[in-house]
N, C-alpha and C positions, 0 to 999 in steps of 0.2 A: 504494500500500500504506500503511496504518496502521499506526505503533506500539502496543504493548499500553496504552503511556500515552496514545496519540491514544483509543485505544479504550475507555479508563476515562475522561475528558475529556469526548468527545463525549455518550457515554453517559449519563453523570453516576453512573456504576459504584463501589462501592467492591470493590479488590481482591478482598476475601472472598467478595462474590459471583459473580464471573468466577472465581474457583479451585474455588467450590462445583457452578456450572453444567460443569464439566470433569470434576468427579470424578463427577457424576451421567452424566456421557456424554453429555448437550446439543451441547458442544462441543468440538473438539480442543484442544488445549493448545498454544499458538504464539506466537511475539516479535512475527509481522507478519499483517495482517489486510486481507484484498481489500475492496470492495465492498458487494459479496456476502452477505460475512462481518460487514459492521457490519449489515447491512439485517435477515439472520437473528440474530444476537444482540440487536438490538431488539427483536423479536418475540417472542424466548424472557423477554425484558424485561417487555415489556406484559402477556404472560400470566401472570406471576410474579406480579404488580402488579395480577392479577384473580384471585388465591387459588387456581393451576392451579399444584401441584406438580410440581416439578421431572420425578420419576422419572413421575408422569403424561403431562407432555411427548414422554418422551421414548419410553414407550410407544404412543403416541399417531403421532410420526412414526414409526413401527417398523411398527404396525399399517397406517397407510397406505398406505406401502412398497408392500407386499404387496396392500393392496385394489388400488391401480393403479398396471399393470404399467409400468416404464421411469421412475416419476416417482423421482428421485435427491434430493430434496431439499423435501420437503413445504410447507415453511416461503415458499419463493420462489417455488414454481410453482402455488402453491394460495393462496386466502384461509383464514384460520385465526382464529376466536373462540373465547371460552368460553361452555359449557352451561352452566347451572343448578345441571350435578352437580358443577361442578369440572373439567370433559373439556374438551377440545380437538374442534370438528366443525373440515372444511377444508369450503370450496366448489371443488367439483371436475366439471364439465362444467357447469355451473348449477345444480347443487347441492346441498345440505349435508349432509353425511354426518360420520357421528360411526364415527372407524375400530374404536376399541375395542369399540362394542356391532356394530358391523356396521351399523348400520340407518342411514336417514338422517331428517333432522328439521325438523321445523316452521321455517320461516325467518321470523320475524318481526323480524328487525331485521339491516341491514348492513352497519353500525356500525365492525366491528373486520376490514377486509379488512387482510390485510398487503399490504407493497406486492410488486410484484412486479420481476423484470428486463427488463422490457418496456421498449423502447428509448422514448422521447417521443415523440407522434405529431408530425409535420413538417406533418398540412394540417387544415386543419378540417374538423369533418364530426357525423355525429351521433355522439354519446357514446356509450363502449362501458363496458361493466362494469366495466372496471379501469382509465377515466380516473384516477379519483381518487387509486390507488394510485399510479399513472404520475407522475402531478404530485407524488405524497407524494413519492417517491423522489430527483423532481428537487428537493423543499427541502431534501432531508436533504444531498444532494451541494453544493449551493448553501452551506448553511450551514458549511461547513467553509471557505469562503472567504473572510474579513471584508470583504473588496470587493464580496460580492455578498448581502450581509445584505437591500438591498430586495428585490433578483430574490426569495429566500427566500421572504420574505415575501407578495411577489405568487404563487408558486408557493402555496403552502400557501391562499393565498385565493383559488386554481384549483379546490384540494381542498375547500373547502365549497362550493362556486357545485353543484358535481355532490354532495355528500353535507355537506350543512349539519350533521350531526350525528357528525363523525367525532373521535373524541375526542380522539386523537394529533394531530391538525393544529390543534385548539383547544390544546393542549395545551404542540405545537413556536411557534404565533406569539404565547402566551404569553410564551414564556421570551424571544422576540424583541423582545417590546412591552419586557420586563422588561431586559433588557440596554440598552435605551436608555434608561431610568430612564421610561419611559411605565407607570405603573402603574396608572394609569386601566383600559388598555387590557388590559393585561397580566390583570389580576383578571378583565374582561370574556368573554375567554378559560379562565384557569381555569373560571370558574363555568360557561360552556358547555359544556365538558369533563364537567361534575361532572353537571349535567342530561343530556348523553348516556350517563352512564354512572358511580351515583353510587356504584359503587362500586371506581372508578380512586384506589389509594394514592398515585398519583404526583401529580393531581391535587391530593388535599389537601395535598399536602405544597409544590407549588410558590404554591398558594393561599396557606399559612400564611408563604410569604416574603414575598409583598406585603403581608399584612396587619400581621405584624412591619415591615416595612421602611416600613410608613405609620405607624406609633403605635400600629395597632390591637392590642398585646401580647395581651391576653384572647384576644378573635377568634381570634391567629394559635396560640395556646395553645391551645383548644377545637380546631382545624382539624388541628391536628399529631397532638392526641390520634387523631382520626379515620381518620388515614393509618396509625397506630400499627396502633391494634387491628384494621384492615383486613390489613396489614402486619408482624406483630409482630416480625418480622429487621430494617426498614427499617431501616440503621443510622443513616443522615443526617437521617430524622425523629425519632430519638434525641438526635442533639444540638443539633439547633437546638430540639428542645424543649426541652433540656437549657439554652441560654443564654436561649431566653426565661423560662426559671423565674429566671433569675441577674439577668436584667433587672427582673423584678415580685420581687426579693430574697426568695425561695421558696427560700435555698438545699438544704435538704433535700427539697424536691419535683426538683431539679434533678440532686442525688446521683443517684436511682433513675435518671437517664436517663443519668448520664457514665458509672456503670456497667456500664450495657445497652451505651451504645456501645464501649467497649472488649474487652466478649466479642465482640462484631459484626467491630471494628478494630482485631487485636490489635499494630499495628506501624506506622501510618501515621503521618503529622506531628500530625494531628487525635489520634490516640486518644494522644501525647503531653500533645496539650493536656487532654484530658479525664481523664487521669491523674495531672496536676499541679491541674485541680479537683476534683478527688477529695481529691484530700493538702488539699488549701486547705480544702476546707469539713470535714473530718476533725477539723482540727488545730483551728481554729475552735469544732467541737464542744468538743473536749475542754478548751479554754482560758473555752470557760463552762461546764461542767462545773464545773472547779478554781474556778472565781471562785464559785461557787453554795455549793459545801462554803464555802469561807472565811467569805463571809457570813452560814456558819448554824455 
């Protein structure tokens, strides 16, 4: 079981949006968390992070429900991407059915299978539809382990050998490359992400840490924006936008973002800080303000 803090952690979650996904009915409200329950709230994650509204989601698994009969949890027992329209289709028998219209759809790309609870195949053999899920599943459990950050790693590069273009797996051996300070690597992955799917927020947004974290400030400033406007709640692409304006001393392009992120975080250690750069560049103003009168 996970804690709600392993669960914001792992995730890379800020509270606000695990208390927003609760009240929309996504997901139950809980101290501790199975499996299971990190694997579906990732997914409710990725689809957020693909411009698929909450209460859409959640009509969407409602509507499924019902299209077929006994499945208990759409998210785990089905693949699930986003339309065009902003909907949720699941692949369900081989597939793609979009539950809200009823009808099912053109499959040209399959891309965003969630993973599933399918246990790990134990023998080789030919590839089934949901290898790659299977292998997603086994990185995400791996990486909770910091002893087992290569297994991870070679898990997750299971996951493109069978879907080269899966966005989530470019996405998780990113942040892998990036935690060993490999930022080489680490970009090489974001950007694969971003050509499978250029318009994943999360993406840009872990893009614009390596680009910041190599010098490239501009770069990682353009790239944040991108997550932004994809994204316009993203609270954490708020404020790392927010300190690369404070690094290229943009303090008032920096304001609009400490701002944003404290309606986002109204109570964390973070939106502390971005409260106390608020008051700094405030006071700031005001102190050349007074020195401007004087002068004239």
């Amino acid at each position: 079981m996970y804690s709600r803090t392993d669960l914001l952690r792992i995730l890379r979650l800020a509270p606000r949006q695990l208390a927003n996904w609760e009240r929309a009915g996504l997901i139950a409200a809980s101290t501790s968390y199975s499996f299971a329950d990190l694997l579906k709230i990732k997914k409710v994650r990725d689809l957020c992070a693909m411009r698929v509204r909450p209460a859409v989601i959640r009509q969407s698994l409602e509507a499924m429900q019902k299209q077929a009969a006994g499945m208990q949890n759409p998210l785990l027992e089905a693949g699930a991407s986003s339309t065009n329209k902003h909907r949720v289709a699941f692949r369900h028998e081989g597939k793609l059915f979009e539950p809200i219209a009823g009808q099912f759809v053109m499959d040209f790309a399959t891309r965003e299978k969630v993973v599933t609870s399918t246990p790990i195949p134990e023998t080789e053999g030919t590839p089934r539809e949901d290898d790659a899920a299977v292998w997603f599943a086994r990185g995400i459990a791996l990486e909770e382990d910091p002893a087992m950050q290569s297994e991870a790693l070679a898990a997750y590069q299971k996951v493109l050998e069978f879907q080269p273009d899966h966005a989530a797996a470019h996405i998780n051996l990113g942040t892998l490359y990036y935690n060993r300070q490999d930022f080489t690597s680490a970009e090489k992955h974001y950007r694969a992400a971003l050509q499978s799917d250029p318009r994943y927020a999360l993406a840009y947004f872990d893009l614009g840490n390596v680009l910041d974290e190599t010098g490239r400030v501009q770069e990682g400033i353009q790239t944040y924006k991108m997550a932004i406007q994809l994204a316009p709640t993203y609270a954490d692409a708020h404020y790392n936008l927010a300190l690369a304006y404070e690094k290229t001393r943009e303090p008032r392009k920096a304001l609009k973002h400490w701002q944003a992120y404290i309606k986002l975080d109204t109570t964390g250690p973070w939106s502390v800080h971005a409260r106390n750069q608020i008051r700094r560049i405030l006071q700031a103003d005001t102190l050349k303000l007074v020195h401007s009168r004087l002068k004239h």
